[in-house]
C-alpha positions in Angstrom: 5.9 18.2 0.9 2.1 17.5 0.3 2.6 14.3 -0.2 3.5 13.7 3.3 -0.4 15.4 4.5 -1.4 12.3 2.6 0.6 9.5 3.9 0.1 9.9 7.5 -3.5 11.2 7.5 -4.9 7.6 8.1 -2.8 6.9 11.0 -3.8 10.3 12.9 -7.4 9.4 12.7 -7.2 6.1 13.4 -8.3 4.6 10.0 -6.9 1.1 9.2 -4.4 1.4 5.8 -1.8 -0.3 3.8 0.6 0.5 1.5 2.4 -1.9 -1.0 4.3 -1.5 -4.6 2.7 -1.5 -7.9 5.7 -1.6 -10.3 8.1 0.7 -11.7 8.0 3.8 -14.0 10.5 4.4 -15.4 13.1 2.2 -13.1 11.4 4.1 -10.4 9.3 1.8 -7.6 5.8 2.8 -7.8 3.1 1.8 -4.8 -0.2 2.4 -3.2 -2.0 3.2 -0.6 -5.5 2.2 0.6 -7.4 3.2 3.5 -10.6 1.5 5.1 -13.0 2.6 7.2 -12.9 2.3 11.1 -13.0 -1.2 12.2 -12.5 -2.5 9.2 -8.6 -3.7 9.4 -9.9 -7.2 7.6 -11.0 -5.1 4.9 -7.6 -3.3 4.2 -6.0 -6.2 4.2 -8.0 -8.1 2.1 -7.8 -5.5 -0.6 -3.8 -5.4 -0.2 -3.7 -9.5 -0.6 -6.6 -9.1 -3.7 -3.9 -6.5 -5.2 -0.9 -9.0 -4.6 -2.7 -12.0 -6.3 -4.3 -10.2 -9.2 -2.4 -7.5 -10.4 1.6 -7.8 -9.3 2.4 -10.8 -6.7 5.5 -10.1 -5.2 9.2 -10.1 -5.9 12.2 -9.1 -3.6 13.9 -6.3 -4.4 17.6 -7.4 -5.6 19.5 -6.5 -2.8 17.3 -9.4 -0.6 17.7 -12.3 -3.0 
């Protein structure tokens, strides 16, 4: 349950933030989330299309292919 303190605390305070997957561990999906500072929505999205490109791109998940 402390993991949900975490997940919404951006949105109550109004800080821009995205979330997006990582990988797997151990067959299990794996993501992140990264919060900006106010104003800065560009920035958070930025960073989440810098994660896509260098460190996992994207692939459907089997059910959408």
């Amino acid at each position: 349950m402390a993991q949900l303190y975490w997940s919404g605390y951006s949105g109550v305070i109004g800080l821009p933030s995205v979330v997006g997957p990582i990988g797997l561990v151990r067959g299990l999906p794996v993501g992140y989330q990264a919060i900006a500072s106010h104003g800065r929505d560009f920035t958070a999205l930025a960073f989440a299309a810098a994660v896509e490109r260098e460190l996992v791109g994207f692939t459907p998940p089997p059910l959408c292919r």
